[in-house]
N, C-alpha and C positions, 0 to 999 in steps of 0.2 A: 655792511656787506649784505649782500642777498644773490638770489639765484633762482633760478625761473627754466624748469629745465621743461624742451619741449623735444618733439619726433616728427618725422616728417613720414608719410606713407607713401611709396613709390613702390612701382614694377618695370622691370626690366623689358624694354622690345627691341625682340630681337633681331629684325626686319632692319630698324634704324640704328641698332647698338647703342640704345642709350636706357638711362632709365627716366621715368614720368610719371607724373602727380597722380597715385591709386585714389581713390574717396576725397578727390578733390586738394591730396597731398594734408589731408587732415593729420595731427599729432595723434598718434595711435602704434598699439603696438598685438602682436599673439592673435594674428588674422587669420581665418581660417575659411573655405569657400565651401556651401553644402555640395553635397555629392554632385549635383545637376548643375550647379554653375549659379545658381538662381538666387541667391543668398550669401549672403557675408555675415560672419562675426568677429564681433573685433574688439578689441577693450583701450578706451580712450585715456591718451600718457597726457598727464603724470597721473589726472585724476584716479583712473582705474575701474570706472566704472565701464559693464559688459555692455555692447550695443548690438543689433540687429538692423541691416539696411538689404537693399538689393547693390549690385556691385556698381550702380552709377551712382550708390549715396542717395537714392529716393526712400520712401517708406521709412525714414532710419525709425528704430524704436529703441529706448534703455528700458536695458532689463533689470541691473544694478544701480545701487546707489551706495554714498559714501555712510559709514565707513568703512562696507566691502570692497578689499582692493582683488576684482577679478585676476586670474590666469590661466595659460592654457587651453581656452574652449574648445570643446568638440561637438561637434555635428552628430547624433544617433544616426542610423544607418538609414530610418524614414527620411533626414530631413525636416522631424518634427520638433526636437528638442535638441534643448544644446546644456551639453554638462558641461562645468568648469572649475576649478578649485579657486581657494582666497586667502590670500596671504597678506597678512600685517608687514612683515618684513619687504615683499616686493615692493611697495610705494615707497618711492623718492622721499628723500628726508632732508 
């Protein structure tokens, strides 16, 4: 037996009532937009490691690696840093 657990990234439009592929419908989870719209963070499922993109998915950058399993992240009020905690227990088993 095995198990392969994945996530899909979607947002809701409201215009058409449906929802549609966010970051390309990437496996991802604990997304968070900086203040100005300009920036995304987001921490990729099941791995858990913290990433950094613009909201079309260009410039992505990892912040984290395994075997910190990101959670959480926030955006500082600049827009310059991002805090986030890391949990053993949140990654998939």
């Amino acid at each position: 037996m095995g198990r392969h657990s994945r996530g899909e990234l979607v947002r809701y439009n409201s215009k058409d009532s449906q929802f549609e592929p966010f970051l390309s419908g990437m496996s991802g989870e604990h997304v968070v937009l900086s203040k100005d719209g300009q920036l995304v963070a987001y921490v990729a499922y099941p791995e858990g490691t913290l990433w950094r993109s613009r909201p079309d998915g260009s410039e992505r950058v990892q912040l984290t690696y395994s075997p910190l399993y990101a959670v959480h992240p926030r955006w500082s009020p600049n827009g310059k840093q991002i805090v986030f905690s890391d949990s053993i227990l949140a990654a998939p088993r």
